[in-house]
N, CA, C and O atoms as a DFTB+ gen file, in Angstrom:
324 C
 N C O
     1  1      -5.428      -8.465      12.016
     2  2      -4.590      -7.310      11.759
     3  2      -4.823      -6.783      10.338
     4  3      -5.221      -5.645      10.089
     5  1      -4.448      -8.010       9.160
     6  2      -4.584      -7.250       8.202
     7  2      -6.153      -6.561       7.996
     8  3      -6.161      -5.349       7.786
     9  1      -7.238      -7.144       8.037
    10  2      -8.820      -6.529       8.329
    11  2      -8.754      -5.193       8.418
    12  3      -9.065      -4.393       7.536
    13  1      -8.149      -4.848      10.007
    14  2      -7.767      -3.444      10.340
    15  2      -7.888      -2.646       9.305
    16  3      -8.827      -1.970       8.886
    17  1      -6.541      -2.856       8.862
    18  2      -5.440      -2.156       7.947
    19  2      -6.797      -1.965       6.763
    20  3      -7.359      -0.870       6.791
    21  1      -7.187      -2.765       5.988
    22  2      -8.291      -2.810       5.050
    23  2      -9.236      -1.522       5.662
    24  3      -9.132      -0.322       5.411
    25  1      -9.937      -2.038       6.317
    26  2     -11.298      -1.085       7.225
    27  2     -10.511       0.379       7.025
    28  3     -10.710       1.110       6.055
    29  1      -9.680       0.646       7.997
    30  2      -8.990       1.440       8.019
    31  2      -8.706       2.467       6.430
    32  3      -9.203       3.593       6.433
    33  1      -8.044       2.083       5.366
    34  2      -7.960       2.302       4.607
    35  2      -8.958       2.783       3.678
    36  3      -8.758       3.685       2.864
    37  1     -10.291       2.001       3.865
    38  2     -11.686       2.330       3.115
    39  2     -12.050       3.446       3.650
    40  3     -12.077       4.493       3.004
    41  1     -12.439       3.344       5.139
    42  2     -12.519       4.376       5.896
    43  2     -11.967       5.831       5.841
    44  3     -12.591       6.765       6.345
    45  1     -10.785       5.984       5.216
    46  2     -10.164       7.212       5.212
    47  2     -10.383       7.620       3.375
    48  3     -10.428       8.769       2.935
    49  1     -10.464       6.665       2.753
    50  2     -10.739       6.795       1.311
    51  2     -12.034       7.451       1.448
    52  3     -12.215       8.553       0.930
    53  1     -13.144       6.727       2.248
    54  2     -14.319       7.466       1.845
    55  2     -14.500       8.625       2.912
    56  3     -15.534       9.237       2.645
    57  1     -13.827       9.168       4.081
    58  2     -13.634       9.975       4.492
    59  2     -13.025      11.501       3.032
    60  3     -13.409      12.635       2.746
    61  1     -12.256      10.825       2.688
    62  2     -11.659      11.849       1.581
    63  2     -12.579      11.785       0.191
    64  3     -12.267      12.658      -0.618
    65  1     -13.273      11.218      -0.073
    66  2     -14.750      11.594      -0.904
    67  2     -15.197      12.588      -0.397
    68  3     -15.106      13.578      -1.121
    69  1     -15.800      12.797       0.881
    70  2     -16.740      13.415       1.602
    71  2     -16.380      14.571       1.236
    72  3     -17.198      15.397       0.833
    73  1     -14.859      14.849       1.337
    74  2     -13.909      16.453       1.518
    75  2     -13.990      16.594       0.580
    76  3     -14.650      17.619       0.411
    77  1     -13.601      16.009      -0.651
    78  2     -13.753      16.164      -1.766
    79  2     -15.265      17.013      -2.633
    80  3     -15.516      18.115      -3.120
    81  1     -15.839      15.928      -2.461
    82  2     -17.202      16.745      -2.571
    83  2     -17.655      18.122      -2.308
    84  3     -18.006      19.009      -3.086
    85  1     -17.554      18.085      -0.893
    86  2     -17.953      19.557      -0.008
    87  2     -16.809      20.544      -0.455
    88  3     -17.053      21.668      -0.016
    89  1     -15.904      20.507      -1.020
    90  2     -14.852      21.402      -1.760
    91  2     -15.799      22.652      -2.665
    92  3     -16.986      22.553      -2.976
    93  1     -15.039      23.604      -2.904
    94  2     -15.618      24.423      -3.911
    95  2     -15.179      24.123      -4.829
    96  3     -14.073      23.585      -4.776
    97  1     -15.819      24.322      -6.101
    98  2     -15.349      23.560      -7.183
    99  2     -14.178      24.716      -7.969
   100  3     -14.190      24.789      -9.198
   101  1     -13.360      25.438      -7.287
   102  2     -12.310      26.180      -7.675
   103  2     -10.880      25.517      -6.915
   104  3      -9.706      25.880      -6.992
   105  1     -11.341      24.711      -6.374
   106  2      -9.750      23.717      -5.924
   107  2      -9.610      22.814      -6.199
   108  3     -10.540      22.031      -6.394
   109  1      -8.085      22.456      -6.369
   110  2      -7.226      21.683      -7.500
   111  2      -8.131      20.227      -7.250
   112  3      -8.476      19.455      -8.144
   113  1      -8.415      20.081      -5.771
   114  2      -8.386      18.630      -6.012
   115  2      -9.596      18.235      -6.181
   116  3      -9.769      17.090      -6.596
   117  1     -10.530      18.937      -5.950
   118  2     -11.580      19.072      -6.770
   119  2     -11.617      18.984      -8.425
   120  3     -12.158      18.092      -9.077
   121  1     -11.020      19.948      -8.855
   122  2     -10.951      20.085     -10.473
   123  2     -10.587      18.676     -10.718
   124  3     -11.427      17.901     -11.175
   125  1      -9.512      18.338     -10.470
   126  2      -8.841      16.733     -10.905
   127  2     -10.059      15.613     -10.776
   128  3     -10.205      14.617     -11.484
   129  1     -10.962      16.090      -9.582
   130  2     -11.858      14.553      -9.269
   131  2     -12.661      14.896     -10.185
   132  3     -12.831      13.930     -10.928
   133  1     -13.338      15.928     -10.566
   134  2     -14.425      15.946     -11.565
   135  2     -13.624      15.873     -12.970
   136  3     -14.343      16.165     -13.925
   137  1     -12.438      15.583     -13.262
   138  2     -11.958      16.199     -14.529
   139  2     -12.194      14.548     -15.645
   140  3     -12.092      13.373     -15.294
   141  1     -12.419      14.943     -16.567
   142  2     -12.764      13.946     -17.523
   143  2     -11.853      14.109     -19.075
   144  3     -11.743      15.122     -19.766
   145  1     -11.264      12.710     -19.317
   146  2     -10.168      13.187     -19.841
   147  2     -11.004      12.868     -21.670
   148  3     -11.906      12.118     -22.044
   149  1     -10.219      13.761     -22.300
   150  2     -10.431      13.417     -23.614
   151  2     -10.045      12.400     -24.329
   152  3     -10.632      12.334     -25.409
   153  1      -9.172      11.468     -24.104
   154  2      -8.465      10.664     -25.370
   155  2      -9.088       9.587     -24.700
   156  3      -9.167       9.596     -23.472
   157  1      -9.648       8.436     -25.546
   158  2      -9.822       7.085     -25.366
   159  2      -8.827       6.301     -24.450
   160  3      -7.598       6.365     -24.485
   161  1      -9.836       5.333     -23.386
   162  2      -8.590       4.427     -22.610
   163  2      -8.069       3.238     -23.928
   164  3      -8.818       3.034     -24.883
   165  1      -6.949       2.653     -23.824
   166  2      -6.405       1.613     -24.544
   167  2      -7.595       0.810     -24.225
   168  3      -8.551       0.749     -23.452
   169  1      -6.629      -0.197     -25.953
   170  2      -7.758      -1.060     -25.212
   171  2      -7.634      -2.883     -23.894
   172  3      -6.664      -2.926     -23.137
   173  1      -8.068      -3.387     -23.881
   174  2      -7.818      -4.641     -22.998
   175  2      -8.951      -3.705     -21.682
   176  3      -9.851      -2.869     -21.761
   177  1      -8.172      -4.524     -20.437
   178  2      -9.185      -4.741     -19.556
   179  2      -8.992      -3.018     -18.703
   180  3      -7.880      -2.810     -18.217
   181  1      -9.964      -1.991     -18.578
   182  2      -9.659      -1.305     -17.824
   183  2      -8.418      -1.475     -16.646
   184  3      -8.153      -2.492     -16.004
   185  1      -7.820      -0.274     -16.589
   186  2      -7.100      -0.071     -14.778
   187  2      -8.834       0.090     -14.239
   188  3      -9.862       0.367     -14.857
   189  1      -8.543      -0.242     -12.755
   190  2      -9.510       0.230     -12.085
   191  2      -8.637       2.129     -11.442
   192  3      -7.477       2.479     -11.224
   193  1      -9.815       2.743     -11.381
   194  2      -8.995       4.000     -11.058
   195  2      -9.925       4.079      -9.330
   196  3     -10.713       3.291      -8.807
   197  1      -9.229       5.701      -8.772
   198  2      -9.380       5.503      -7.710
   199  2     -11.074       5.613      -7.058
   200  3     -11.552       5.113      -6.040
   201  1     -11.626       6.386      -8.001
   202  2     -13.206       6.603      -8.067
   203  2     -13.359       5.244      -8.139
   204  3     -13.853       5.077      -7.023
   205  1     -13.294       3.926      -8.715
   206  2     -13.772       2.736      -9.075
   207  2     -13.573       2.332      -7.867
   208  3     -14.651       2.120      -7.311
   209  1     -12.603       2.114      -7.153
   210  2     -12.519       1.464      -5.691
   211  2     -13.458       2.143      -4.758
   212  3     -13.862       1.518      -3.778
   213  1     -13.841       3.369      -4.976
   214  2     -14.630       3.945      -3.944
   215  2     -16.054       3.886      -3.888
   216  3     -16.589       3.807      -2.782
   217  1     -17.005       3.923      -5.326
   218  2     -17.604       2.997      -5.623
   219  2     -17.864       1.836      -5.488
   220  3     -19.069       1.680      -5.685
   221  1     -17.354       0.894      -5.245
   222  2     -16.984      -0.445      -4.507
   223  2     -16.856      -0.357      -3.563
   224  3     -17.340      -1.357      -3.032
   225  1     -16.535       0.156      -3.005
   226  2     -16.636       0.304      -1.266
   227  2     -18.305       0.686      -0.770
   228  3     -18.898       0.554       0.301
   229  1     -18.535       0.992      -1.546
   230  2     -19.715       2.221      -1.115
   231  2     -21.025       1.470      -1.490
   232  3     -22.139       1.670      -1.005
   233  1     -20.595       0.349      -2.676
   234  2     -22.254      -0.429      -2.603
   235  2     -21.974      -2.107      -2.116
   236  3     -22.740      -3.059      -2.267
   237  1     -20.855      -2.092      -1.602
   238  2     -20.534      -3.025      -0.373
   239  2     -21.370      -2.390       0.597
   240  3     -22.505      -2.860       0.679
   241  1     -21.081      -1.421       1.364
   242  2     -21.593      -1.094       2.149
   243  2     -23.483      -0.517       2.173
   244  3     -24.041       0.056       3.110
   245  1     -23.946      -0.814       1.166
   246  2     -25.021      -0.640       1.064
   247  2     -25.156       0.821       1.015
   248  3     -26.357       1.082       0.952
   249  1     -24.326       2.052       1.016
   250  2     -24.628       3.368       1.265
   251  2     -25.473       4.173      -0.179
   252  3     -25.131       3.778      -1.293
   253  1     -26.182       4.899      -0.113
   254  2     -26.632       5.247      -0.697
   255  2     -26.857       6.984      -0.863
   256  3     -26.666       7.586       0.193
   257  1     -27.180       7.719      -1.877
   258  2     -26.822       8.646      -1.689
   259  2     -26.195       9.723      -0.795
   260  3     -26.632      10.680      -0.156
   261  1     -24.732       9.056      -1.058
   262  2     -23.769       9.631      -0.396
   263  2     -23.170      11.760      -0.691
   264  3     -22.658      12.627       0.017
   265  1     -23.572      11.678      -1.853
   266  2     -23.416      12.808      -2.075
   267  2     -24.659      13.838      -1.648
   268  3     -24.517      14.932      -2.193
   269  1     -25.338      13.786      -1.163
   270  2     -26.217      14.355      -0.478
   271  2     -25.762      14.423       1.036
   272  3     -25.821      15.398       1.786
   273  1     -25.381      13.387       1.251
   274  2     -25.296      13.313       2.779
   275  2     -23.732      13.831       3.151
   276  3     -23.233      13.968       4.268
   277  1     -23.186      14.050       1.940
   278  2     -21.692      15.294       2.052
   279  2     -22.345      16.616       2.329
   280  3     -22.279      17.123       3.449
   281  1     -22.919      17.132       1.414
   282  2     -23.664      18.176       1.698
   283  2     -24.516      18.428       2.661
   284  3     -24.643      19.578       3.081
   285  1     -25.236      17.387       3.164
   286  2     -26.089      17.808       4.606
   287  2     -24.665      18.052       5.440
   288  3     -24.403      19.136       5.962
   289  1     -23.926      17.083       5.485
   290  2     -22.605      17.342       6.672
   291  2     -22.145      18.773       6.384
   292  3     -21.753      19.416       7.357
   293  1     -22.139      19.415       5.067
   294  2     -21.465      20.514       4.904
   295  2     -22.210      21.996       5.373
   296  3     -21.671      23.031       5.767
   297  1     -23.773      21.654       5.155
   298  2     -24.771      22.709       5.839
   299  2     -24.766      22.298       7.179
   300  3     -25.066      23.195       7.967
   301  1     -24.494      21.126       7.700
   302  2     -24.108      21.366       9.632
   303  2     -23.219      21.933       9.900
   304  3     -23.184      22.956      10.583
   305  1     -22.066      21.196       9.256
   306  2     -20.692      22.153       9.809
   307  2     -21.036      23.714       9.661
   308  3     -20.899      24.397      10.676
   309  1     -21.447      24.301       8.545
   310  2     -21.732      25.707       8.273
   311  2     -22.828      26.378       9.551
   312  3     -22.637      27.518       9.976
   313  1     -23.722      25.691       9.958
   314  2     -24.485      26.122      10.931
   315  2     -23.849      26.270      12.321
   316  3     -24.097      27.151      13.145
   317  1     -22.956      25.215      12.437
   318  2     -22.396      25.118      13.819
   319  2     -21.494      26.577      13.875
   320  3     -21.406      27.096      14.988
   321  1     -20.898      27.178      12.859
   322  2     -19.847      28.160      12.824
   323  2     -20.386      29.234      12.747
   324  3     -19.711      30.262      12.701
Protein backbone atom coordinates (compact mmCIF):
# COMPACT_ATOMS: atom_id res chain seq x y z
CA UNK A 1 0.00 0.00 0.00
CA UNK A 2 2.31 2.43 1.18
CA UNK A 3 4.65 1.75 -2.36
CA UNK A 4 1.43 2.81 -4.14
CA UNK A 5 1.00 5.92 -2.41
CA UNK A 6 4.99 6.67 -3.09
CA UNK A 7 4.80 5.63 -7.04
CA UNK A 8 1.80 7.44 -7.16
CA UNK A 9 3.04 10.60 -5.77
CA UNK A 10 6.40 10.66 -7.97
CA UNK A 11 4.29 9.99 -10.75
CA UNK A 12 2.11 13.03 -10.52
CA UNK A 13 5.20 15.21 -9.35
CA UNK A 14 6.88 14.39 -12.53
CA UNK A 15 3.70 14.53 -14.44
CA UNK A 16 3.61 18.30 -13.15
CA UNK A 17 7.32 18.99 -14.38
CA UNK A 18 6.22 18.05 -17.77
CA UNK A 19 3.26 20.95 -17.52
CA UNK A 20 5.43 23.00 -16.11
CA UNK A 21 7.94 23.05 -18.68
CA UNK A 22 5.62 23.08 -21.78
CA UNK A 23 4.05 26.34 -20.05
CA UNK A 24 4.76 29.68 -21.69
CA UNK A 25 7.08 31.35 -19.86
CA UNK A 26 4.41 34.29 -19.07
CA UNK A 27 2.60 32.07 -16.34
CA UNK A 28 2.83 32.37 -12.75
CA UNK A 29 3.81 28.95 -12.26
CA UNK A 30 6.18 28.94 -14.58
CA UNK A 31 7.80 32.29 -13.47
CA UNK A 32 8.07 30.81 -9.78
CA UNK A 33 9.79 27.41 -11.21
CA UNK A 34 12.39 29.26 -13.12
CA UNK A 35 12.66 32.06 -10.48
CA UNK A 36 16.04 32.30 -8.68
CA UNK A 37 16.20 34.01 -5.56
CA UNK A 38 18.76 36.63 -4.60
CA UNK A 39 19.75 36.41 -0.93
CA UNK A 40 22.03 33.58 0.24
CA UNK A 41 20.49 30.20 1.79
CA UNK A 42 21.48 30.11 5.72
CA UNK A 43 23.85 28.36 6.57
CA UNK A 44 23.85 24.37 7.93
CA UNK A 45 22.50 21.63 5.82
CA UNK A 46 20.31 22.73 2.83
CA UNK A 47 16.17 22.20 2.89
CA UNK A 48 15.83 19.98 0.05
CA UNK A 49 13.33 22.04 -2.19
CA UNK A 50 10.77 20.73 -4.52
CA UNK A 51 13.02 20.74 -7.82
CA UNK A 52 15.58 18.59 -5.56
CA UNK A 53 13.06 15.76 -5.05
CA UNK A 54 12.28 15.76 -8.66
CA UNK A 55 15.67 15.46 -9.67
CA UNK A 56 15.90 12.48 -7.53
CA UNK A 57 13.25 10.91 -8.84
CA UNK A 58 14.36 11.34 -12.27
CA UNK A 59 18.02 9.84 -12.00
CA UNK A 60 16.48 6.99 -9.96
CA UNK A 61 14.74 6.36 -12.74
CA UNK A 62 17.47 6.52 -15.13
CA UNK A 63 15.49 9.26 -17.32
CA UNK A 64 17.32 11.37 -19.23
CA UNK A 65 16.74 14.34 -21.07
CA UNK A 66 13.54 14.95 -19.89
CA UNK A 67 13.16 18.37 -20.97
CA UNK A 68 13.29 17.64 -24.47
CA UNK A 69 10.97 14.97 -24.29
CA UNK A 70 8.35 17.77 -22.63
CA UNK A 71 8.71 19.50 -25.67
CA UNK A 72 8.49 16.66 -28.19
CA UNK A 73 5.09 15.85 -26.10
CA UNK A 74 4.26 19.53 -26.57
CA UNK A 75 4.89 19.57 -30.60
CA UNK A 76 2.51 16.26 -30.61
CA UNK A 77 -0.11 17.57 -28.68
CA UNK A 78 0.16 20.80 -31.04
CA UNK A 79 0.01 18.59 -34.18
CA UNK A 80 -2.83 16.50 -33.06
CA UNK A 81 -5.02 19.94 -32.70
Amino acid sequence: MYENIVRHIKSKRLSWLGHVERMSNERVAKTIYKWKPYAARPKGRPRLRWEDDVRNDLRKMGVKNWKQRAQEKKEAMERNN
